[in-house]
SELUM-933739 format. One record per residue (C-alpha): residue in three letters; x, y, z. Coordinates in Angstrom, 2 decimals. Each point is the difference from the previous one (the first is absolute). Example, Ala and Ser with C-alpha at 12.3 -4.5 7.8 and 13.67 -1.06 7.14 Angstrom:
<atom><residu>ALA</residu><c1>12.30</c1><c2>-4.50</c2><c3>7.80</c3></atom>
<atom><residu>SER</residu><c1>1.37</c1><c2>3.44</c2><c3>-0.66</c3></atom>
***
This chain:
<atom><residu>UNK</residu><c1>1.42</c1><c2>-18.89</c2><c3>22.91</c3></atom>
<atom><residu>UNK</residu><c1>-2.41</c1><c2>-1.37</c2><c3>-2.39</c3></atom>
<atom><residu>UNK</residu><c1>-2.28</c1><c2>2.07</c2><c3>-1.87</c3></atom>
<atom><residu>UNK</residu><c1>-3.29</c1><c2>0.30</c2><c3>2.37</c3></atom>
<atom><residu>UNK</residu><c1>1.86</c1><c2>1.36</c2><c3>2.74</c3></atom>
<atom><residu>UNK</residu><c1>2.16</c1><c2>2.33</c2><c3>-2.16</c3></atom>
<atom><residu>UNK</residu><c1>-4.02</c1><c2>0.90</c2><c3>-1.46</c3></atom>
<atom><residu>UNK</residu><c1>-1.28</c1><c2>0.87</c2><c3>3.97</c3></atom>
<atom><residu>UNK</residu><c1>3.54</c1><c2>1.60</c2><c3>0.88</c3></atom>
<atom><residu>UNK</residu><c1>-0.41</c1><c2>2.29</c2><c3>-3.21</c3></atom>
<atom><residu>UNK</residu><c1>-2.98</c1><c2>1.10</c2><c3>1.00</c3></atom>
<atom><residu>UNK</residu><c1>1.04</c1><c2>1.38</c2><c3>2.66</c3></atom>
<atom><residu>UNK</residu><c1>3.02</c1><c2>1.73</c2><c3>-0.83</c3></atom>
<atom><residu>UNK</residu><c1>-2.21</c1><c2>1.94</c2><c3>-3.01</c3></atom>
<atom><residu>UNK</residu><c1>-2.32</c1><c2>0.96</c2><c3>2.90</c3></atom>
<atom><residu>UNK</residu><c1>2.89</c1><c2>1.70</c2><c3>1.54</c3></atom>
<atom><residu>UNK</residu><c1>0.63</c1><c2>1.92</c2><c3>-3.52</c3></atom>
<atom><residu>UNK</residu><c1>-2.90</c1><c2>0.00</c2><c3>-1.70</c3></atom>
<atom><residu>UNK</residu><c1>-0.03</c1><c2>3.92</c2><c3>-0.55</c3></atom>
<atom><residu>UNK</residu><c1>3.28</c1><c2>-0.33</c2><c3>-1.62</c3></atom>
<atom><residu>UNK</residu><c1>-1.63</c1><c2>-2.72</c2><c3>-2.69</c3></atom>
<atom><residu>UNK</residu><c1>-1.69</c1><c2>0.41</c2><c3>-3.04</c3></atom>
<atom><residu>UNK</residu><c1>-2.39</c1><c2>-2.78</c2><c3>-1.74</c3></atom>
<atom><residu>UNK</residu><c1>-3.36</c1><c2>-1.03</c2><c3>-1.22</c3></atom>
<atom><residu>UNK</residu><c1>-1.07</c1><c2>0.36</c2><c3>3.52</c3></atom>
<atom><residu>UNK</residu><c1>-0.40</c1><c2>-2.87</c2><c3>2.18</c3></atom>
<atom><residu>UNK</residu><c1>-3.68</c1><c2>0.05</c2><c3>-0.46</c3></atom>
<atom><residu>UNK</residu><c1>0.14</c1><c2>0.58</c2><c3>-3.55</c3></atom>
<atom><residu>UNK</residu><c1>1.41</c1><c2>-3.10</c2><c3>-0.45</c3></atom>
<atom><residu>UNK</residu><c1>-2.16</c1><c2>-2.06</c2><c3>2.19</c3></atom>
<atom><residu>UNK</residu><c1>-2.44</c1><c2>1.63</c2><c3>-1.44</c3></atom>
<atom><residu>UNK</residu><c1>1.46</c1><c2>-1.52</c2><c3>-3.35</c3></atom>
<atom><residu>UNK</residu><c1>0.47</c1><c2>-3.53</c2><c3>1.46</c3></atom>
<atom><residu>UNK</residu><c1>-3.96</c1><c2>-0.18</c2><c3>1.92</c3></atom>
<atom><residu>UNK</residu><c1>-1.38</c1><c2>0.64</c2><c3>-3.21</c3></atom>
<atom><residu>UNK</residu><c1>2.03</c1><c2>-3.14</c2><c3>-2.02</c3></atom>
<atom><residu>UNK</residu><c1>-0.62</c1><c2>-2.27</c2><c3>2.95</c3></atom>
<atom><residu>UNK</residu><c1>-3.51</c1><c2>0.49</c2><c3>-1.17</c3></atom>
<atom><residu>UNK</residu><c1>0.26</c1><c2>-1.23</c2><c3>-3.15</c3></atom>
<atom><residu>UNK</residu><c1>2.54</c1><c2>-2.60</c2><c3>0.49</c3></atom>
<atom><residu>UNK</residu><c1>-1.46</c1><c2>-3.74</c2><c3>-1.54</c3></atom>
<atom><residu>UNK</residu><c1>-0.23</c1><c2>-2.39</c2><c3>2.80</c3></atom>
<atom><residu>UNK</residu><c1>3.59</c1><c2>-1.94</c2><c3>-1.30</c3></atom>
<atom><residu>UNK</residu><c1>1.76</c1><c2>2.94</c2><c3>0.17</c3></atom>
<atom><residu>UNK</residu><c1>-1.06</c1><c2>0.84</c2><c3>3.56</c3></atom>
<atom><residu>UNK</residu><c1>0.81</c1><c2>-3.53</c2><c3>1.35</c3></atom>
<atom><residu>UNK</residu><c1>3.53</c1><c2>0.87</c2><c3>-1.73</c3></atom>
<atom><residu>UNK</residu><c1>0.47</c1><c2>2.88</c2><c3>1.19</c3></atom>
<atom><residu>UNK</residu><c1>-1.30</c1><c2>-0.74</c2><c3>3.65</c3></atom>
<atom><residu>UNK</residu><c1>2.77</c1><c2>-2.69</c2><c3>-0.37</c3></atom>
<atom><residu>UNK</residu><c1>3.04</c1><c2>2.65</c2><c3>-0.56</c3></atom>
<atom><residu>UNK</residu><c1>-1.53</c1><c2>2.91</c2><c3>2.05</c3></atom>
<atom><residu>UNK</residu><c1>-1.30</c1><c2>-2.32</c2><c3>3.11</c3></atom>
<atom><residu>UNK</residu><c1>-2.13</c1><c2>2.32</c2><c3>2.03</c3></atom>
<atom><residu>UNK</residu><c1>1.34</c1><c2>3.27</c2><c3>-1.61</c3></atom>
<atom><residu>UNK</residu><c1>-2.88</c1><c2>1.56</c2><c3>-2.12</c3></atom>
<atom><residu>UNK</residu><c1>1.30</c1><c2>1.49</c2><c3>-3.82</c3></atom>
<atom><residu>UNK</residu><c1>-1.08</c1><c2>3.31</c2><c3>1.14</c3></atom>
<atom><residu>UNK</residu><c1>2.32</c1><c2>-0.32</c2><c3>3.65</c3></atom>
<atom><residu>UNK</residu><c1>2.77</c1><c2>-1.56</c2><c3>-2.31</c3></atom>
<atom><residu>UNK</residu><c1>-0.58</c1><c2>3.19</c2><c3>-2.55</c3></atom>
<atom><residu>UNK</residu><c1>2.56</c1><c2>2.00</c2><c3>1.72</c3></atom>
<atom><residu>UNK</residu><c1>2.42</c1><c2>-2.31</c2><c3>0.56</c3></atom>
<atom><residu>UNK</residu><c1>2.36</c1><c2>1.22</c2><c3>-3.37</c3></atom>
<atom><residu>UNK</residu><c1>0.04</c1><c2>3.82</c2><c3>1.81</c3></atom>
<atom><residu>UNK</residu><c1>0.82</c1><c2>-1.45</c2><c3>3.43</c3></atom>
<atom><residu>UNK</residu><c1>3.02</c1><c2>-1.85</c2><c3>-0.71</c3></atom>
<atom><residu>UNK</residu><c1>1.59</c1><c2>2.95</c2><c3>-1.02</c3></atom>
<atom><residu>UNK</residu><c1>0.93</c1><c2>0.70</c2><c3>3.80</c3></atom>
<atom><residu>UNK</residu><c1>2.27</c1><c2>-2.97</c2><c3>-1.10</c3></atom>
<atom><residu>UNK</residu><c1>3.31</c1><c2>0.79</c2><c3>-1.97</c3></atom>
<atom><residu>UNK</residu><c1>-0.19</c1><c2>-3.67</c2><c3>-1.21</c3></atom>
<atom><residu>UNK</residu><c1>-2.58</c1><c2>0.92</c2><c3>-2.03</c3></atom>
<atom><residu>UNK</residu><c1>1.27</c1><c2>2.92</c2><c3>-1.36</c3></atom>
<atom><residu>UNK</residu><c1>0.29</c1><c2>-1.65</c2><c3>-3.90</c3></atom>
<atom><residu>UNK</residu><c1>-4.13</c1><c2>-0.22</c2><c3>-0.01</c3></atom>
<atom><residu>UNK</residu><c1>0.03</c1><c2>4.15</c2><c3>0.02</c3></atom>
<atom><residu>UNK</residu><c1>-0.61</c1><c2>0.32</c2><c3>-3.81</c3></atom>
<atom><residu>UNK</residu><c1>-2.58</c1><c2>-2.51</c2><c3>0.08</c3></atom>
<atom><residu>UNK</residu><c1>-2.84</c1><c2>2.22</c2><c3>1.09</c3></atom>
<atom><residu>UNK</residu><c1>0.23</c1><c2>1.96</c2><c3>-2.95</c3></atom>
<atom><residu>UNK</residu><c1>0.60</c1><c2>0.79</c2><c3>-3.30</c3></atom>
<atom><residu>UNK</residu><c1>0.94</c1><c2>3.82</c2><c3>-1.42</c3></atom>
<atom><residu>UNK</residu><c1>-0.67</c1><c2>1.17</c2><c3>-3.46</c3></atom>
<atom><residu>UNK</residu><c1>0.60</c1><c2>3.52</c2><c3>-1.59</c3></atom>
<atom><residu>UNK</residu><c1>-2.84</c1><c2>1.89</c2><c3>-1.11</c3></atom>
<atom><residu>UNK</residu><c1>-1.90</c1><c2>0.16</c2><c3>-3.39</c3></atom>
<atom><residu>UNK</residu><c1>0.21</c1><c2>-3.67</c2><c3>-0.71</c3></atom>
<atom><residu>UNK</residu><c1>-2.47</c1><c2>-1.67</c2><c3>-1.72</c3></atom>
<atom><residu>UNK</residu><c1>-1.60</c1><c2>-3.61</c2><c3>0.53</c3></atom>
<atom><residu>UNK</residu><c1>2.14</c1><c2>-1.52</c2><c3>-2.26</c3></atom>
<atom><residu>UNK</residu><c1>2.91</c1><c2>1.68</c2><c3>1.35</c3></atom>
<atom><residu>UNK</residu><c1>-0.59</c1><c2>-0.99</c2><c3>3.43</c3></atom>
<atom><residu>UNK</residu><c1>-0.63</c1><c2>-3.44</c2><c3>-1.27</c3></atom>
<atom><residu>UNK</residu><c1>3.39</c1><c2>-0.44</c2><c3>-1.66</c3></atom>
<atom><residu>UNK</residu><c1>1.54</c1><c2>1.48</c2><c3>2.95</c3></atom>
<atom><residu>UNK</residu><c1>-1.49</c1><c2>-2.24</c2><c3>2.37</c3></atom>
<atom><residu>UNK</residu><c1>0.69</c1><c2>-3.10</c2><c3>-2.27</c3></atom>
<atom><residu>UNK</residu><c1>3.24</c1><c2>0.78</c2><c3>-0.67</c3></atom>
<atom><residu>UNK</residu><c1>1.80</c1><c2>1.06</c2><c3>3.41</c3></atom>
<atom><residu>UNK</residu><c1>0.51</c1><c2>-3.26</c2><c3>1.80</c3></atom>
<atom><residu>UNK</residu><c1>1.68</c1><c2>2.12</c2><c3>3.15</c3></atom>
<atom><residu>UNK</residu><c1>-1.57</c1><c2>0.19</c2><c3>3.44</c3></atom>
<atom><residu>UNK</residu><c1>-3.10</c1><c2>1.67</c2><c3>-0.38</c3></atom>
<atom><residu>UNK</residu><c1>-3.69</c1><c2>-0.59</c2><c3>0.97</c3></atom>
<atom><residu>UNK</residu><c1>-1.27</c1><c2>-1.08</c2><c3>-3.59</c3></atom>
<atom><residu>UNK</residu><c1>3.63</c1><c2>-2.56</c2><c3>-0.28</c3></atom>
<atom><residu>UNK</residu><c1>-0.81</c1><c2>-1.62</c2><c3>3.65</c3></atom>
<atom><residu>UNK</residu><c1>-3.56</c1><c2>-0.44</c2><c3>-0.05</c3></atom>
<atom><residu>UNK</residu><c1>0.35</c1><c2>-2.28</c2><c3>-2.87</c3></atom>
<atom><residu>UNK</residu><c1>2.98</c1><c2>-1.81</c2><c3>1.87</c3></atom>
<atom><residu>UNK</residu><c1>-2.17</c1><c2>-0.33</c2><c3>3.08</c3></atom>
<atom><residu>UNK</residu><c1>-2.82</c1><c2>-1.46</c2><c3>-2.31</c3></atom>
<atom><residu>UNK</residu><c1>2.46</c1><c2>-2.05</c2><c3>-1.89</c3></atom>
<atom><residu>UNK</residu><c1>1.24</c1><c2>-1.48</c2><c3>3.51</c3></atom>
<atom><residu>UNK</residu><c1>-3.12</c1><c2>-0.70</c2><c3>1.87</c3></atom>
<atom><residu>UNK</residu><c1>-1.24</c1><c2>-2.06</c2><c3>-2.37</c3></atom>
<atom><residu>UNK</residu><c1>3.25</c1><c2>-2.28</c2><c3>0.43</c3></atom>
<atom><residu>UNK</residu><c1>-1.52</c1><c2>-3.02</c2><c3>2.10</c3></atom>
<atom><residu>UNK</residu><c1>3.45</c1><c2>-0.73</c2><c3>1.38</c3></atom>
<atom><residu>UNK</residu><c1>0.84</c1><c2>3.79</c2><c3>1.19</c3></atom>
<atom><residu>UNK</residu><c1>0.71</c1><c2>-0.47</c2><c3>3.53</c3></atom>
<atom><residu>UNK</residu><c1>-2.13</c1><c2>1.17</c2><c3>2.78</c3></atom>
<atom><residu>UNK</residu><c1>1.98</c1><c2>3.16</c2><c3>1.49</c3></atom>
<atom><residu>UNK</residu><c1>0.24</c1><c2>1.12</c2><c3>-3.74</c3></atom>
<atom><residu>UNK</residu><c1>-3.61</c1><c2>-0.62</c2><c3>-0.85</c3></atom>
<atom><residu>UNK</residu><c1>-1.10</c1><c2>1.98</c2><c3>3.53</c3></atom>
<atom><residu>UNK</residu><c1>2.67</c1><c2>3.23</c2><c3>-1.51</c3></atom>
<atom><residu>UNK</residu><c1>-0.91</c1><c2>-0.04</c2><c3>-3.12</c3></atom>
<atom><residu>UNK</residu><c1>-3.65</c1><c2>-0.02</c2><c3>0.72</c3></atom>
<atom><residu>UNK</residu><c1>0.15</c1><c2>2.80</c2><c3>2.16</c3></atom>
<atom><residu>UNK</residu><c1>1.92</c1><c2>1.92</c2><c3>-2.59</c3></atom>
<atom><residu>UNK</residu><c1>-2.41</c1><c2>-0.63</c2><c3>-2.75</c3></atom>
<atom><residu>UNK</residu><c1>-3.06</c1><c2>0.84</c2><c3>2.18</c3></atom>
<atom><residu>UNK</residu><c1>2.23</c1><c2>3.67</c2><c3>0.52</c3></atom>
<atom><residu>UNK</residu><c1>0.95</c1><c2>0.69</c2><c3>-3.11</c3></atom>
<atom><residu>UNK</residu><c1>-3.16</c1><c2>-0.83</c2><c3>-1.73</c3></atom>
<atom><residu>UNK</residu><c1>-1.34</c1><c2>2.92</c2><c3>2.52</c3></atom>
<atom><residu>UNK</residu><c1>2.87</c1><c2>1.97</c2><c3>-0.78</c3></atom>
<atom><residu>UNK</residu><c1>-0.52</c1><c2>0.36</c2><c3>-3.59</c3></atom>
<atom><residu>UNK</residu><c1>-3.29</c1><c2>1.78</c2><c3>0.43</c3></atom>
<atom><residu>UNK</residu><c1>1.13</c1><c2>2.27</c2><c3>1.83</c3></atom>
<atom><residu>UNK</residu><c1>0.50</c1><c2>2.60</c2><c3>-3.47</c3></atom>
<atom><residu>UNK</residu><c1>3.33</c1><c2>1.37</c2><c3>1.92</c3></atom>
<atom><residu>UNK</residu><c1>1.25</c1><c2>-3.06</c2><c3>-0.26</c3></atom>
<atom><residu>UNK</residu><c1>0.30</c1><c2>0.18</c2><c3>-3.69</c3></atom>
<atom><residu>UNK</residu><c1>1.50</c1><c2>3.75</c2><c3>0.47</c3></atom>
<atom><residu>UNK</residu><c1>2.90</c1><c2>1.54</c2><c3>-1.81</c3></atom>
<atom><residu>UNK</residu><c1>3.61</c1><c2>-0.91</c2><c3>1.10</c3></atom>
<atom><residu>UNK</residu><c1>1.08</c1><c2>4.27</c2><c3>0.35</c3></atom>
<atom><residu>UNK</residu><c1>-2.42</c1><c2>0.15</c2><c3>2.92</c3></atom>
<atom><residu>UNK</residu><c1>0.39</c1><c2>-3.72</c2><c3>1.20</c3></atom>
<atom><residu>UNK</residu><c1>-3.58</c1><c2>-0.10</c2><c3>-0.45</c3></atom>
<atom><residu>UNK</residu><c1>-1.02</c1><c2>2.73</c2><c3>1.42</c3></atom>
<atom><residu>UNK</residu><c1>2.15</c1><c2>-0.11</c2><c3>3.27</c3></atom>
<atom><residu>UNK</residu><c1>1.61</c1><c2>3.10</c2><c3>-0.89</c3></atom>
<atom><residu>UNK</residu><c1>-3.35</c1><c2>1.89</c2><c3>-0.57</c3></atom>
<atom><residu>UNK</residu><c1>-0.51</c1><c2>1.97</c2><c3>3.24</c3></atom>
<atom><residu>UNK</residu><c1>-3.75</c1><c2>0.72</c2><c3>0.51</c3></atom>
<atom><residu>UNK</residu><c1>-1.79</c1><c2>1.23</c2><c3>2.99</c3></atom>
<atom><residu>UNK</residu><c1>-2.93</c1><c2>-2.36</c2><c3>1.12</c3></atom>
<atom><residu>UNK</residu><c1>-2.12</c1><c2>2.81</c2><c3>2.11</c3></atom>
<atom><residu>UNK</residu><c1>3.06</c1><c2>0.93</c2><c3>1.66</c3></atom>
<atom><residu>UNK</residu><c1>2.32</c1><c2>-2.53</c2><c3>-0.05</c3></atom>
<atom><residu>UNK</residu><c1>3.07</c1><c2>0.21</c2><c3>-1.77</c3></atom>
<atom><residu>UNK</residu><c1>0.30</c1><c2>-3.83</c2><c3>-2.32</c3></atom>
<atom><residu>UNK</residu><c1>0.21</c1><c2>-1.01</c2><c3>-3.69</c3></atom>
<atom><residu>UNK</residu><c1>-2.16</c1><c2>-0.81</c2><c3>-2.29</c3></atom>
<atom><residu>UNK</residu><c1>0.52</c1><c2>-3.99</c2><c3>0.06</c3></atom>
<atom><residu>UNK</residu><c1>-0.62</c1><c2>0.15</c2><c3>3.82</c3></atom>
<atom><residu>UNK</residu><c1>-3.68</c1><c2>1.50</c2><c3>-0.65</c3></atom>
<atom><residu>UNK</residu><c1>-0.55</c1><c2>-2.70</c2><c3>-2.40</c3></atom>
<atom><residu>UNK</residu><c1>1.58</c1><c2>-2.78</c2><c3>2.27</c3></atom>
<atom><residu>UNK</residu><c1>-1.71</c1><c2>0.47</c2><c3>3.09</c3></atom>
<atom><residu>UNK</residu><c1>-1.41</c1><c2>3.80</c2><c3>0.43</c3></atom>
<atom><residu>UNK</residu><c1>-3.17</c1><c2>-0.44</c2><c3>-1.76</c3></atom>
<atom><residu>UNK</residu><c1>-0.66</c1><c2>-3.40</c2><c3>1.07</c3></atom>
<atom><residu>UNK</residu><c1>0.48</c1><c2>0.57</c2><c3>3.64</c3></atom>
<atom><residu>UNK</residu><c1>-2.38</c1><c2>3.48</c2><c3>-0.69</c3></atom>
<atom><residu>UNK</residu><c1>-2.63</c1><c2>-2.43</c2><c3>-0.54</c3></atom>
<atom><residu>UNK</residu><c1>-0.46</c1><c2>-1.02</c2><c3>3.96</c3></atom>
<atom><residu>UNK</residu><c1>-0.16</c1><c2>-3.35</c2><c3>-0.70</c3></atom>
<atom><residu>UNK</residu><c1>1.12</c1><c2>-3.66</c2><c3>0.72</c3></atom>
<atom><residu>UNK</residu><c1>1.13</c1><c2>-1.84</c2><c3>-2.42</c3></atom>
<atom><residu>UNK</residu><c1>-2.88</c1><c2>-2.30</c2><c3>0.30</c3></atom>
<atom><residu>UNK</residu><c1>-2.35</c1><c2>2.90</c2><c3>-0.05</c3></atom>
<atom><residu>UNK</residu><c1>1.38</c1><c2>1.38</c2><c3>-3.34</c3></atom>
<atom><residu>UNK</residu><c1>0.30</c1><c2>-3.31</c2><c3>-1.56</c3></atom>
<atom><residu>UNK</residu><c1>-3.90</c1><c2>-0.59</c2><c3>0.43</c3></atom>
<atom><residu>UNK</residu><c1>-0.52</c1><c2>3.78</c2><c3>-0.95</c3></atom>
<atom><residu>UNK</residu><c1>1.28</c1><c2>-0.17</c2><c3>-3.50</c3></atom>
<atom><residu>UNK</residu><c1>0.01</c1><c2>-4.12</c2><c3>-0.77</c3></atom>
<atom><residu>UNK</residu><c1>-2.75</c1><c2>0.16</c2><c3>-2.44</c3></atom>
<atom><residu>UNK</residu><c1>0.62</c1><c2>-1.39</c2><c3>-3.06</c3></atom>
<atom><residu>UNK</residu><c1>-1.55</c1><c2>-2.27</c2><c3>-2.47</c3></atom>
<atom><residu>UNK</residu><c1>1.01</c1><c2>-3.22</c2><c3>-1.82</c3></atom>
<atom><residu>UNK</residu><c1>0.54</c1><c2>1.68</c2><c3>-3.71</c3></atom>
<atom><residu>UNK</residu><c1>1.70</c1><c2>2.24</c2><c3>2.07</c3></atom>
<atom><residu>UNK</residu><c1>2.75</c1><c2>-1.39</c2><c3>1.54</c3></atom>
<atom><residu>UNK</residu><c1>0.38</c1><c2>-3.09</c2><c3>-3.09</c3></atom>
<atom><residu>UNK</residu><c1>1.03</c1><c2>3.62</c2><c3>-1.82</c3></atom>
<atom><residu>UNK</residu><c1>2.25</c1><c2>1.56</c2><c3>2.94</c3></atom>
<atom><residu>UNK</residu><c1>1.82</c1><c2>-3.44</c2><c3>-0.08</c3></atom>
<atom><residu>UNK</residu><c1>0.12</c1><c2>-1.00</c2><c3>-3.42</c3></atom>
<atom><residu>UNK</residu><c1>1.98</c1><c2>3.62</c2><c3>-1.10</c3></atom>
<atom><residu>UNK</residu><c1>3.61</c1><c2>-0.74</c2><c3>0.03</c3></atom>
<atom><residu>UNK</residu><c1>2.45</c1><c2>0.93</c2><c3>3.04</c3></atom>
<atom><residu>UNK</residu><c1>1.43</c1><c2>2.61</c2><c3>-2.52</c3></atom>
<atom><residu>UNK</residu><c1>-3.36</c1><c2>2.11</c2><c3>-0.16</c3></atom>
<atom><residu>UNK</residu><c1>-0.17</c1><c2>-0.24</c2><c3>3.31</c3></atom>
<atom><residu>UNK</residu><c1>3.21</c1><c2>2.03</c2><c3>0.01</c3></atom>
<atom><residu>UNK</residu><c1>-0.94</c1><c2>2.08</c2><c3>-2.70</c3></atom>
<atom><residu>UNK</residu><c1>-3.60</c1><c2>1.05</c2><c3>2.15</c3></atom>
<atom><residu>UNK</residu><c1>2.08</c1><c2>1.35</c2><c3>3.06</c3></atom>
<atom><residu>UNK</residu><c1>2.62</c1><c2>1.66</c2><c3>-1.97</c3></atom>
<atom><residu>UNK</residu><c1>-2.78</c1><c2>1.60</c2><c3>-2.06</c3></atom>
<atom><residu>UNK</residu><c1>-1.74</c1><c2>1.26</c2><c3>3.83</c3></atom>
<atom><residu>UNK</residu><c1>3.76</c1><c2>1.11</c2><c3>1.27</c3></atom>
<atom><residu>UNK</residu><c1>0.51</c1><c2>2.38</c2><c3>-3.26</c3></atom>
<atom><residu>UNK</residu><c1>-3.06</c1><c2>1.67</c2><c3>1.07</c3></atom>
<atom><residu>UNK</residu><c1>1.01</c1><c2>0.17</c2><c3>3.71</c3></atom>
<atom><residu>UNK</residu><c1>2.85</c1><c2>1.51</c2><c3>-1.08</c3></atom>
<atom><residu>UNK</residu><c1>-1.65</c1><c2>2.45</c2><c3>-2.47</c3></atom>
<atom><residu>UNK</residu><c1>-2.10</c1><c2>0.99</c2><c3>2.71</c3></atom>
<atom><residu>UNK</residu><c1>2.99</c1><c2>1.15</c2><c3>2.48</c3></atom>
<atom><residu>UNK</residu><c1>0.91</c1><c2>3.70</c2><c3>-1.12</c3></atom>
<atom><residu>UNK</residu><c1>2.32</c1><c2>1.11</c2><c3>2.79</c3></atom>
<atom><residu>UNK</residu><c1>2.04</c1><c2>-1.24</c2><c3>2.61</c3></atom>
<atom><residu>UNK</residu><c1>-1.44</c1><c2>-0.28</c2><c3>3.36</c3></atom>
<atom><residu>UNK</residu><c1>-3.44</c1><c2>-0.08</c2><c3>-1.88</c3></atom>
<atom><residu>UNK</residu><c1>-2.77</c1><c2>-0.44</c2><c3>2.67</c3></atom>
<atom><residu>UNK</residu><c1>-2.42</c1><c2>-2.54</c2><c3>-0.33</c3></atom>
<atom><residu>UNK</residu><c1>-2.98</c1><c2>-1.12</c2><c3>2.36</c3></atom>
<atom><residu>UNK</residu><c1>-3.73</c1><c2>-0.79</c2><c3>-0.41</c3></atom>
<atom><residu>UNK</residu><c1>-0.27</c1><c2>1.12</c2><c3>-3.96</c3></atom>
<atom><residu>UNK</residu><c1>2.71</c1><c2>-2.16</c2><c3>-0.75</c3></atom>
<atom><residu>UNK</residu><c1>-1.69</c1><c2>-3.05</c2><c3>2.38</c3></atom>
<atom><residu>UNK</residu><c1>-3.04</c1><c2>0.84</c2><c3>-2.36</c3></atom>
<atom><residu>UNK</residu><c1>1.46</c1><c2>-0.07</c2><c3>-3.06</c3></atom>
<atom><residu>UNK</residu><c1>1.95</c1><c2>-2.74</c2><c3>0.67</c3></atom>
<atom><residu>UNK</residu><c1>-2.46</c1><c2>-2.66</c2><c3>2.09</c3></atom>
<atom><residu>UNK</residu><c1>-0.84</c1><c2>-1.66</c2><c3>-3.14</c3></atom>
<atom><residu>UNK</residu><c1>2.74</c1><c2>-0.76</c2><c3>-1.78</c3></atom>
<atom><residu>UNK</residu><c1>1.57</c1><c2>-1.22</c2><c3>3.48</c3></atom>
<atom><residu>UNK</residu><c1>-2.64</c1><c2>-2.36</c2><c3>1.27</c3></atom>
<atom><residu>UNK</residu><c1>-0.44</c1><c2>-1.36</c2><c3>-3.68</c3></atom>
<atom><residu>UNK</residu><c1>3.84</c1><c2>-0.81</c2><c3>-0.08</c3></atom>
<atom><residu>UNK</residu><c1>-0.02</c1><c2>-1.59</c2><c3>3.33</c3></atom>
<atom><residu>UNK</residu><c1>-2.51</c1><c2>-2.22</c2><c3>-1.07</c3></atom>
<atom><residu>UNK</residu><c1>0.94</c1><c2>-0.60</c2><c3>-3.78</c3></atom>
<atom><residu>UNK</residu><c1>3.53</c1><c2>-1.05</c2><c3>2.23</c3></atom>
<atom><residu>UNK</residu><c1>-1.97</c1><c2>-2.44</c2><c3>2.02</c3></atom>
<atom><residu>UNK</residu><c1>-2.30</c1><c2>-1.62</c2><c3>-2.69</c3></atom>
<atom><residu>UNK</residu><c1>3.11</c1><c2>-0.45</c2><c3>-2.24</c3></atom>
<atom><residu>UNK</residu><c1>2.17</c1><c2>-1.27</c2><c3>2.72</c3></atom>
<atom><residu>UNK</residu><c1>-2.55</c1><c2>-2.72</c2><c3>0.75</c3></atom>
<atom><residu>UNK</residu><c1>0.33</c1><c2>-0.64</c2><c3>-3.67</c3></atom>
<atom><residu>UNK</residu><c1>3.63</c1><c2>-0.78</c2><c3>0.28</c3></atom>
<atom><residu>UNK</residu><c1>-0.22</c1><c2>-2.01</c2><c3>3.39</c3></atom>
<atom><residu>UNK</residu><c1>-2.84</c1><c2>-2.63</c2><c3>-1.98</c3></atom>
<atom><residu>UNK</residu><c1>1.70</c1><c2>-0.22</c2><c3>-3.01</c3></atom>
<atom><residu>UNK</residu><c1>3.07</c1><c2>-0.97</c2><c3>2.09</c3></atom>
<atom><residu>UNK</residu><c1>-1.59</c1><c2>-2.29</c2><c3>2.59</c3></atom>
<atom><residu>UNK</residu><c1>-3.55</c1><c2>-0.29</c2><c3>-1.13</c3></atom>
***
């Protein structure tokens, strides 16, 4: 089966168990990928059209959570992520990122790079590896992504959202998002306001303060949980709008950075 049916097969089977699941939603990430397509340089979105055929970035966004319904895949777990203990500084989580060469987010996404700009990659790898990058550059925003390893990133974290018994890393992957009430085209044009200066700065930082600025936002998530089964509802959607819709698109603009410096 090659991958494009394995893609619309996966998508079905996480339909069926899509309660049991836990990610940067599936409109979080489109969300992520809408907002790079419109930044993309014309090159790079000839390229890109030429791996991805009809499939937009933000429909092949979710691509990296879907194939988990697929055992074969099982080795690309650890790539969505990358957990650090807490009370590290920038230069700590620098030299930890630099120097573990394992199977984590920060370790792939420069492999992915590193292989899509190989001219003579061939196609079924370029259309993977694509997808993957477009996930995990999502993934990384998401601050629980860059969580500490005790909790598995806040997995183990059991919150109440109104009255619904999750964890903290599902509120962050999908709960707030999906409190929002909107499509993913919808939120992309809601919060896709940014200026040149600003995104030549968003793209120019390197991957590892990207890192750093959602590991930084999941010590305070974590600070701000003081009990187990600690409720949370429409304060913590205030509190928290912000610094959600600003990482969603900070994912998106830098994404599209990666993408044209790749193909553009």
């Amino acid at each position: 089966m090659d991958l494009r049916k394995k893609f619309l097969l996966s998508i079905v089977l996480v339909s069926i168990s899509f309660s049991s699941m836990a990610w940067w939603g599936i409109n979080g990430h489109r969300i992520v990928g809408e907002i790079a397509d419109s930044y993309l340089t014309r090159k790079a979105r000839t390229a890109i059209k030429e791996i991805l055929g009809d499939e937009s970035i933000a429909m092949s966004s979710n691509w990296g959570d879907f194939i988990k319904s697929d055992s074969t895949y099982d080795y690309l777990y650890s790539w969505h992520y990358v957990n650090l203990k807490a009370g590290l500084t920038f230069t700590d989580v620098e030299k930890k990122l630099l120097q573990d060469t394992g199977a984590n987010a920060y370790a792939k996404l420069n492999f992915l790079i590193a292989e899509l700009k190989n001219k003579q990659l061939a196609a079924d790898k370029k259309l993977m590896y694509l997808r993957l990058l477009v996930h995990i550059a999502g993934d990384i925003h998401q601050p629980m992504h860059v969580g500490h390893p005790e909790d598995r990133g806040g997995n183990s974290i059991r919150v109440l959202w109104f009255n619904e018994l999750t964890n903290l890393h599902s509120v962050w992957d999908d709960k707030l998002v999906e409190m929002q009430k909107l499509s993913y085209t919808e939120y992309a044009r809601a919060i896709n306001h940014t200026g040149n200066k600003q995104r030549r700065e968003w793209q120019s930082q390197p991957m590892t303060a990207w890192f750093f600025e959602s590991y930084q936002i999941a010590g305070q998530l974590y600070d701000e949980i003081k009990q187990p089964d600690q409720k949370l509802g429409y304060r913590y959607n205030f509190d928290h709008l912000e610094t959600m819709n600003q990482q969603l698109l900070k994912g998106g603009v830098r994404l599209a950075g990666i993408l044209n410096s790749i193909f553009g």
